[in-house]
C-alpha positions, 0 to 999 in steps of 0.5 A, spaced: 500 500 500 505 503 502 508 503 494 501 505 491 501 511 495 509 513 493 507 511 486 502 515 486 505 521 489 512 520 483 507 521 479 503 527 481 510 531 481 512 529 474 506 531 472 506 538 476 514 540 473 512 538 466 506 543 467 510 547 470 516 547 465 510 548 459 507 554 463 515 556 463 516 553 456 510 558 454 511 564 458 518 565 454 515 564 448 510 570 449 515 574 451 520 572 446 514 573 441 512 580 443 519 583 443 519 580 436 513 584 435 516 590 437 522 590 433 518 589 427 514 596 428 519 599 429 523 597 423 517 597 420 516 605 423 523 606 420 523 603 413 515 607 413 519 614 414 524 612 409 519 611 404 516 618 405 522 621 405 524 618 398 516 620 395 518 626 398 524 626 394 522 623 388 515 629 388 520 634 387 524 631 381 517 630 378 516 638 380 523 640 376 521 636 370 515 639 370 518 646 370 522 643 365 517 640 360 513 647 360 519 650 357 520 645 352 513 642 351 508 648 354 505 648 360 499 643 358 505 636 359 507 640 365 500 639 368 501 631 368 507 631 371 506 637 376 499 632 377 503 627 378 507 630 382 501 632 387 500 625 388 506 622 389 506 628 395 500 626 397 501 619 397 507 620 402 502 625 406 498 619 407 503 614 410 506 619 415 499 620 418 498 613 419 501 607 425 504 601 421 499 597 424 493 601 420 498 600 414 498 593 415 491 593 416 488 597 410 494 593 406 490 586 409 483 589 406 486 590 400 488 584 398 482 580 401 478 586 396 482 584 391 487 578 390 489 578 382 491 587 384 494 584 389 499 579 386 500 583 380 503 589 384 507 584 388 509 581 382 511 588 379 514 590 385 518 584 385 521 585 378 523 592 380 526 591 385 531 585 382 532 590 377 535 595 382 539 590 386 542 588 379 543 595 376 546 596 384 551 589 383 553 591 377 555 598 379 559 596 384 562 590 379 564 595 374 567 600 380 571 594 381 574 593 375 575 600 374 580 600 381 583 595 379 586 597 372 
């Protein structure tokens, strides 16, 4: 009887120190999730005032080009890239005002709405953005290969 009651009882602890190494186990992994999560908003917060700053960059080129096209084509072509121009500032306006978990939920809504837009955006954006990595590798190649002669 004696032996029933320490194999009861052996059992019980084992079963109370894996619940507890579980909780411990689970614990952990919250944390560790939620400093993950943290860090993700903040480099997604950094790589969003990145981007507003390039729009913003990219709205004043397309603000000189407009003078430029005035003066060579007349000011009925300038009206399309100051419109553009316009856009692109107010685009980036937009992303300024808003948190990344807003962005990351009208993204979410839009992908739902509409899938096939989606990918085709995706798609292109890949596209382009192999290009400039490619056009960035091969810059620095031929730089090389002009130090070297």
């Amino acid at each position: 009887m004696a032996d029933e009651t320490i194999d009861v009882t052996a059992e019980t602890t084992a079963e109370s120190a894996k619940r507890t190494a579980a909780d411990t186990i689970r614990e952990k992994a919250g944390e560790i999730g939620s400093e993950a999560a943290d860090r993700a908003r903040a480099f997604a917060s950094e790589g969003k005032d990145k981007a507003t700053g390039a729009l913003d960059e990219v709205a004043k080129m397309m603000q000189s080009a407009a003078l430029d096209v005035d003066a060579r084509l007349g000011e009925q072509y300038g009206k399309y890239a100051r419109t553009a121009a316009d856009g692109i500032s107010n685009f980036a306006d937009s992303l300024r005002g808003k948190e990344v978990d807003d962005l990351v939920e009208d993204v979410t809504k839009f992908v739902r709405k509409s899938p096939a837009i989606a990918v085709g955006v995706a798609a292109g954006l890949g596209f382009v953005l192999a290009r400039l990595i490619k056009s960035g590798i091969d810059a620095a190649s031929d730089a090389a290969d002009n130090d070297k002669a």
